[in-house]
C-alpha positions in Angstrom: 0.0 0.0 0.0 0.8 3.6 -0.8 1.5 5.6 2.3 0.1 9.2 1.7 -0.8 11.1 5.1 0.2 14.9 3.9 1.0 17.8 5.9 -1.0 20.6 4.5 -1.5 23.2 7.4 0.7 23.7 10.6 2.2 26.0 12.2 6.0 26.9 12.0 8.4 25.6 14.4 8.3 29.0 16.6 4.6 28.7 16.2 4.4 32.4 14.5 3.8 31.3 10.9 1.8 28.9 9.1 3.3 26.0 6.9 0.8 25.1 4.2 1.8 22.4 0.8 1.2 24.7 -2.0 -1.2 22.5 -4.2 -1.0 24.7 -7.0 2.5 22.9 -7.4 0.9 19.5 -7.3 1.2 17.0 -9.0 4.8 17.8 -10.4 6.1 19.5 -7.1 6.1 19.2 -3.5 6.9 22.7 -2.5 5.6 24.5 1.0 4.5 28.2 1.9 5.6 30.0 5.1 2.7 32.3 5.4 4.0 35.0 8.1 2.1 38.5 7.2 -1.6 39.2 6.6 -1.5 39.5 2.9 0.4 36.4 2.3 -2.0 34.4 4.7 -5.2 36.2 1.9 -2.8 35.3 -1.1 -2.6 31.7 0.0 -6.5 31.3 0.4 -7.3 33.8 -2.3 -4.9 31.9 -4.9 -5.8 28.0 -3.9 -2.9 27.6 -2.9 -4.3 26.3 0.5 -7.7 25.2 -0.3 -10.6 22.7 0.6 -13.5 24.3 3.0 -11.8 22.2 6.3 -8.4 23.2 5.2 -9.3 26.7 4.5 -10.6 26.7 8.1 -7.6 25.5 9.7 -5.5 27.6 8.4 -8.0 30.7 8.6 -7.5 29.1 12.7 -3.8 29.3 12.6 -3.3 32.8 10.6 -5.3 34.8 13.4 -3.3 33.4 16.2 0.0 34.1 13.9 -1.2 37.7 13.2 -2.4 38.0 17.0 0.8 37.6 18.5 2.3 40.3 16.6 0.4 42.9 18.2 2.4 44.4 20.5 -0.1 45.3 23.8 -1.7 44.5 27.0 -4.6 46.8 26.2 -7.9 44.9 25.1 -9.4 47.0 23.6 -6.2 48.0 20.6 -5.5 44.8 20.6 -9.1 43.4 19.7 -9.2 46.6 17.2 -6.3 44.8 14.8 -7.7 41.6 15.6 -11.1 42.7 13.9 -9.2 44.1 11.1 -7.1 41.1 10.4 -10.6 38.4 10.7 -12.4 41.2 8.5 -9.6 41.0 5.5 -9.2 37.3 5.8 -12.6 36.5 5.9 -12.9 38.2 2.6 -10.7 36.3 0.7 -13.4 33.5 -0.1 -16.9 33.9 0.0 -18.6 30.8 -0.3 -16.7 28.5 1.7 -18.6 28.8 5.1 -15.0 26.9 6.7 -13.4 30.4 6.6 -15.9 32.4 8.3 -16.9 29.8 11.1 -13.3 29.2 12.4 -12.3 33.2 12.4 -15.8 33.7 14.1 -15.3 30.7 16.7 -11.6 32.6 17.2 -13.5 36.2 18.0 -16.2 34.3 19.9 -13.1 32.8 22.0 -11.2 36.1 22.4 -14.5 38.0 23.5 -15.0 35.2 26.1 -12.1 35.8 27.6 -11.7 39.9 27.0 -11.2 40.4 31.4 -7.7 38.2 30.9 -4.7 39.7 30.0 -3.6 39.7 26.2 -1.0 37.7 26.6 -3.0 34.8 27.8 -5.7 35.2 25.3 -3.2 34.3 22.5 -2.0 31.4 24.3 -6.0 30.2 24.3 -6.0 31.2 20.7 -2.8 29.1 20.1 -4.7 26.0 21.8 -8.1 26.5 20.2 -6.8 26.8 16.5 -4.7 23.6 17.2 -8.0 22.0 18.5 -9.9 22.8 15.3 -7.3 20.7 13.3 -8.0 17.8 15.8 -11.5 17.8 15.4 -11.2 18.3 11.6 -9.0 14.9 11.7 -11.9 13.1 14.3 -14.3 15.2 11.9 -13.0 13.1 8.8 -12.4 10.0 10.0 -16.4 9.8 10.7 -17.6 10.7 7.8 -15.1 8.0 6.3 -17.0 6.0 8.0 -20.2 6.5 7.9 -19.5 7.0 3.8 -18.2 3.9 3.9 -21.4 2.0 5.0 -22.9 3.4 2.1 -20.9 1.4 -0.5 -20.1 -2.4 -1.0 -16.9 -4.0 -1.4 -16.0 -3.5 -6.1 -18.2 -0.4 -6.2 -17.3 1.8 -8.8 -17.8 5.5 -7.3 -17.4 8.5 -9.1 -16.3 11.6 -7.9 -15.9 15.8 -8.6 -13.5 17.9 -7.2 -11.7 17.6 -4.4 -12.1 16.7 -1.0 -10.0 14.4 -0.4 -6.9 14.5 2.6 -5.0 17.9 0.5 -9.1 19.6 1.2 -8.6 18.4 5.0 -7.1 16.2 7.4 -5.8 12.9 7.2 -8.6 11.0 5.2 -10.7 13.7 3.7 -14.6 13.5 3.3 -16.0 12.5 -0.4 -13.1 9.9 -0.8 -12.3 9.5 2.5 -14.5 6.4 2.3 -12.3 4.9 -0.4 -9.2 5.3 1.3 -10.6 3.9 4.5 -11.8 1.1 2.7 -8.6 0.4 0.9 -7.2 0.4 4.2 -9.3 -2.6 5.2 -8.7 -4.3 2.4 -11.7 -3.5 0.3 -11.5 -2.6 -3.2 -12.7 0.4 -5.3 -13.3 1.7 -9.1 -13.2 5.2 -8.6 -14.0 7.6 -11.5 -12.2 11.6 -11.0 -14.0 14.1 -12.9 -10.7 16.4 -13.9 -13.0 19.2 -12.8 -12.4 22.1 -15.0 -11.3 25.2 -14.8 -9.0 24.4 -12.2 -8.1 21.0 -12.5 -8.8 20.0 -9.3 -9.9 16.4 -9.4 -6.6 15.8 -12.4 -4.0 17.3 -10.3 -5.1 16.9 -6.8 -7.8 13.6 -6.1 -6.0 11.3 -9.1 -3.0 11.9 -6.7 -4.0 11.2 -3.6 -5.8 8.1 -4.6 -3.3 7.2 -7.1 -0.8 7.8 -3.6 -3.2 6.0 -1.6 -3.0 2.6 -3.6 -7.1 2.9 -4.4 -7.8 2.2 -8.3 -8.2 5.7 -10.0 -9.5 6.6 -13.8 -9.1 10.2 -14.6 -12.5 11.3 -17.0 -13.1 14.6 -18.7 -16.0 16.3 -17.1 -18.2 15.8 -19.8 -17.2 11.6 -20.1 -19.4 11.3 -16.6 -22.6 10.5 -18.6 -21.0 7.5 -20.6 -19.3 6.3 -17.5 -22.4 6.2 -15.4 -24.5 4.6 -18.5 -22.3 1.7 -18.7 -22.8 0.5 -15.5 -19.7 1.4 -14.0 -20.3 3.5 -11.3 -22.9 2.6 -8.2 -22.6 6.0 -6.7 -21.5 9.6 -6.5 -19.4 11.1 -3.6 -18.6 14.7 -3.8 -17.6 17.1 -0.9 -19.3 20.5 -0.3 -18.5 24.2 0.7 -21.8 25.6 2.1 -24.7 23.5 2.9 -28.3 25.6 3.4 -30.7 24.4 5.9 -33.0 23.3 3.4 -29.7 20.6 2.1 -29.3 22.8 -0.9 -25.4 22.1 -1.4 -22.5 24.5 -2.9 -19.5 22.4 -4.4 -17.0 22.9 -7.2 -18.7 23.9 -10.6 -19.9 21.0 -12.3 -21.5 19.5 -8.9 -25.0 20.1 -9.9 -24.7 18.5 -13.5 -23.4 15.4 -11.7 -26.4 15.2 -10.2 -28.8 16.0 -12.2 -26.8 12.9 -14.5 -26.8 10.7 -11.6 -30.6 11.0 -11.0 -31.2 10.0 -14.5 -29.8 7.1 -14.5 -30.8 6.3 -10.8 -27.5 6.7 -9.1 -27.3 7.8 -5.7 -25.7 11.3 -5.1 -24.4 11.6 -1.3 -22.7 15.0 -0.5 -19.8 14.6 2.3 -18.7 17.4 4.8 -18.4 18.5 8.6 -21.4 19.9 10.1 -19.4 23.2 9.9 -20.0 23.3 6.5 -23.9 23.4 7.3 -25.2 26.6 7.5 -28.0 26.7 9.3 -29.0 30.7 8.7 -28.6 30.5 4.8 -32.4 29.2 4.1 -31.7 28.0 0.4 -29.1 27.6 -1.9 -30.7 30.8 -3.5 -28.8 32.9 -1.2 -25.3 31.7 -1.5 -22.6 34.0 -2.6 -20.7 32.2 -5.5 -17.3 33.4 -6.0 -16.4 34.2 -9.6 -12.4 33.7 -11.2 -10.0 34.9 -13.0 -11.1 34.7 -16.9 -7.7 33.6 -17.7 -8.2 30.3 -16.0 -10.1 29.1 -18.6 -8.2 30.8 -21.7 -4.8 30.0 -20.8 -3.9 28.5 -17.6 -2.1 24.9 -17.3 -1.9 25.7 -21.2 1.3 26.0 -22.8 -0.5 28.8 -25.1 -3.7 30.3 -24.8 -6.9 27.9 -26.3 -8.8 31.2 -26.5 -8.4 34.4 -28.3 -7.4 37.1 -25.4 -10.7 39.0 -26.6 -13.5 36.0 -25.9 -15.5 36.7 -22.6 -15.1 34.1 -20.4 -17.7 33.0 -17.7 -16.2 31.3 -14.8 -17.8 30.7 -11.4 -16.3 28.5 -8.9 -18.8 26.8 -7.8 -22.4 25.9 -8.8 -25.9 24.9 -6.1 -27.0 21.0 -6.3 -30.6 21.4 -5.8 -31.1 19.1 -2.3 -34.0 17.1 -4.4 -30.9 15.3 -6.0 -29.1 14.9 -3.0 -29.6 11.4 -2.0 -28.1 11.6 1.2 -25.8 14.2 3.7 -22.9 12.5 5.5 -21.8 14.3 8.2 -19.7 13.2 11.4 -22.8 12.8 13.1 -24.5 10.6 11.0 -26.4 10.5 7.7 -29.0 13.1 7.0 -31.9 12.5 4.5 -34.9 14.4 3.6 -36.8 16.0 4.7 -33.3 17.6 5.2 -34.3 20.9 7.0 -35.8 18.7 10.0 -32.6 16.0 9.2 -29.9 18.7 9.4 -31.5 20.7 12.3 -31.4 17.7 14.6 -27.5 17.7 14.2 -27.2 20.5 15.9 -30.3 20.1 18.5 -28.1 17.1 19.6 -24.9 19.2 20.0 -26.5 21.6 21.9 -27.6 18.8 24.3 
């Protein structure tokens, strides 16, 4: 077997910078960021080169406490000034992955908690907390391996969009984090990667890891997933998420929804995979989430050796699209599997966290 267990996001050895594995290397190079400065930490989310909603989140974690402990004061009040300022930028360097938001707010909610300490100890609790959001991220994931994995049977072939695999998280990742759980155990997969244009997510990044991993990987153009699911080889579709609305209404990688819509067809079921802090339980409907639009260039010329486009053709090119929760078969979270009716499904997760 494969070993591949990557280090994505940690903090430097002095614990005042962020390491991340620049994926917009991979596959030909392993190289690694050291993130020490605000705009560099905004670069690195802005650019993909950290990315993957848990990752982004973990890192979003580790960037505040870095930035944190460079401001220089005992007095609360300046010092939770700059820290508003830094969450504010960061937070606005993706807007649809709810991950980046919900760790930075869970860091504020933390420093307000604990405004009548001294500053010095509040960034030792920051230090702590955004090192126990990467443990539950890796608790998080190996759940939702699991409980994906009682969805399949040993030779299923599965095909997947995007990536959300360990690079998008921790350790085993949530669409295939079944797969490679199931490998582990000696099971055996056929799994189908979209290449997920425009960014090549699912060729350069989920081909790897599984390839890494030892599971049995086919790399498909986008538009082969029709064929591929109409000769019989693939029993079900796992893809990851970004934003999940109340109503299960799910925001993935452009091209999620036509997956779908495909798999329903021909009477595949579609399971969406991600933490339950990628549930947003104040966004009613996929109707009212932000999708983040790219750089036009990514389709004309990028991973091209020249540009396939003439620099004068408008180019459309959102990052994400909505799968309408009606062709969602199934939610698989680390608290179990949700069905519909999913706004009941989804608000009993957190009912039972509450408790």
């Amino acid at each position: 077997m494969r070993e591949f267990t990557p280090e994505n996001v940690r903090l430097s050895e002095d614990g005042r910078s962020v390491v991340i594995l620049d994926q917009r290397k991979l596959p030909n190079r392993v190289e690694y960021l050291t993130l020490s400065t605000a705009e560099e930490m905004y670069d690195a989310i802005k650019s993909l080169a950290v990315r993957g909603a848990p990752a982004i989140g973990i890192c979003a974690g580790y960037s505040i406490y870095c930035l944190a402990q460079k401001v220089e004061t005992e007095n609360f009040n300046t010092f939770y000034g700059q820290f508003k300022k830094d969450k504010d930028y960061l937070d606005s360097s993706r807007p649809t992955a709810v991950n980046l938001s919900w760790a930075l707010n869970r860091m504020e909610k933390l420093v307000l908690k604990n405004k009548e300490k001294a500053v010095s100890e509040i960034i030792c609790l920051m230090g702590a907390e955004a090192k126990k959001i990467q443990q539950e991220d890796m608790e998080m994931c190996k759940n939702i391996s699991e409980y994906g994995l009682s969805l399949l049977k040993d030779g299923d072939g599965v095909l997947t969009h995007c990536n959300a695999g360990p690079l998008a998280t921790s350790r085993y990742g949530t669409a295939i984090g079944p797969m490679i759980l199931g490998h582990e155990r000696g099971m055996n997969f056929r799994v189908f990667a979209d290449e997920t244009r425009p960014l090549l997510q699912g060729a350069r990044l989920t081909s790897y890891e599984l390839y890494r991993a030892g599971v049995d990987v086919t790399l498909i153009c986008d538009n082969m997933a029709s064929l591929v699911m109409k000769n019989g080889w693939v029993q079900a579709c796992f893809v990851g998420c970004d934003r999940i609305a109340a109503n299960g209404d799910a925001a993935n990688k452009i091209g999620t929804s036509g997956v779908a819509i495909l798999a329903k067809h021909y009477g595949i079921p579609m399971y969406v995979l991600g933490p339950t802090s990628t549930i947003d339980m104040n966004c009613k409907t996929g109707d009212e989430i932000v999708i983040e639009l790219r750089e036009e260039d990514e389709i004309r010329s990028k991973y091209y050796k020249e540009p396939m486009a003439l620099p004068e053709i408008k180019c459309y090119n959102p990052a994400f699209d909505v799968t309408d929760h009606e062709l969602i078969t199934a939610i698989v979270t680390e608290k179990g599997i949700c069905r519909a009716p999913y706004r009941e499904s989804l608000a009993k997760l957190f009912e039972s966290n509450a408790e």
